[in-house]
C-alpha positions in Angstrom: 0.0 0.0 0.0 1.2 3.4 -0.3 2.6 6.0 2.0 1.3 9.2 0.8 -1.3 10.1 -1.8 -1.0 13.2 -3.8 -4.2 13.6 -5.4 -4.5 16.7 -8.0 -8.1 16.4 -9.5 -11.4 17.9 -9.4 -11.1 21.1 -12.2 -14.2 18.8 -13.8 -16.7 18.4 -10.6 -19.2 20.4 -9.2 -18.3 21.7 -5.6 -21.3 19.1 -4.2 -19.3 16.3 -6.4 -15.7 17.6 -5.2 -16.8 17.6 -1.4 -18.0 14.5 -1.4 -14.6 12.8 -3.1 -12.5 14.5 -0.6 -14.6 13.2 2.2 -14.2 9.6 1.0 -10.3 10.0 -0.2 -10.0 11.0 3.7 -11.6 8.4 5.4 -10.3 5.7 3.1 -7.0 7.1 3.6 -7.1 7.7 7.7 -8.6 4.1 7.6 -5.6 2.4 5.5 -2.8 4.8 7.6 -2.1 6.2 4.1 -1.2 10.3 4.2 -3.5 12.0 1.6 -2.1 15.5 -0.1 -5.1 17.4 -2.3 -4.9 20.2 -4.7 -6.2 23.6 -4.4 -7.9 23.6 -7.8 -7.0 27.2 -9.6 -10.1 28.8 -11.3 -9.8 28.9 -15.2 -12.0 31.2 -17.4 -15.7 30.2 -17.0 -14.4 28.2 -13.7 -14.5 30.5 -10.6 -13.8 27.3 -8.6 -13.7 29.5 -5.0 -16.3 27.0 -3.4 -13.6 24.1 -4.2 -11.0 26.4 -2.9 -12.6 27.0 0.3 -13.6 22.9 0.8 -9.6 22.0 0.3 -8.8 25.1 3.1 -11.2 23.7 5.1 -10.1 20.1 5.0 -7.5 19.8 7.2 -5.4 18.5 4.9 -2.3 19.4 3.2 -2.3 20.7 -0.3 -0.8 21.9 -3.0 -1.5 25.4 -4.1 -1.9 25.1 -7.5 -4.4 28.3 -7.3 -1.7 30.2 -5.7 1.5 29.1 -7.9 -0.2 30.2 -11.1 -1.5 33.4 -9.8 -4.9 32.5 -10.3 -7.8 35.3 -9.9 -11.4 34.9 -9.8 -11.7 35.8 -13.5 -9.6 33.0 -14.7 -6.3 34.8 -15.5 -2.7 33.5 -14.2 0.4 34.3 -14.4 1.6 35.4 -18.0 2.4 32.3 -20.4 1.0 29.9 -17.5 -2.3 28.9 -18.6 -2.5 27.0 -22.5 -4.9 27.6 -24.5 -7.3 25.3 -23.9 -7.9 27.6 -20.9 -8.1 24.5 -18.2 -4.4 23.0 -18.3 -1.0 24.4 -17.6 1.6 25.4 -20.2 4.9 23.7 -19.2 6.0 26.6 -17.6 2.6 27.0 -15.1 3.3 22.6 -14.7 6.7 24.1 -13.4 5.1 26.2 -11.4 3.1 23.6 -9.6 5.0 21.1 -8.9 
């Protein structure tokens, strides 16, 4: 079994959807003595994704700030050259950024 579990998803899921994954990810983690790491999802244009923000904040959990590494504002925009332009992934350089 694993140690640690970084888990970077949820840009796709409604808050409702997203809360209820993080729930389960934690108890099945805390049950299995397996450390659990989520992602602050950043919002993308048409994706304010603030509610998601607040549920990771809220967790207890560690995370990565994805939302803060790319600069990430309500409207959508990041950081220059970060966001590609499919307006949902990284570039290589906002990947960088990330990780």
């Amino acid at each position: 079994a694993p140690k640690e579990i970084l888990w970077m998803l949820g840009m796709n899921d409604t808050a409702a959807v997203f809360q209820n994954y993080v729930e389960k990810m934690k108890h099945l983690c805390e049950s299995r003595g397996i450390g659990l790491c989520i992602y602050r999802v950043p919002p993308v244009p048409g994706k304010e994704n603030e509610e998601k923000s607040r549920i990771v904040i809220q967790s207890g959990l560690p995370y990565v700030d994805a939302w803060k590494a790319v600069g990430g504002r309500l409207d959508g925009t990041w950081y220059e050259g970060y966001l590609s332009g499919d307006l949902v992934h990284p570039t290589e350089l906002g990947a960088k950024a990330i990780a």
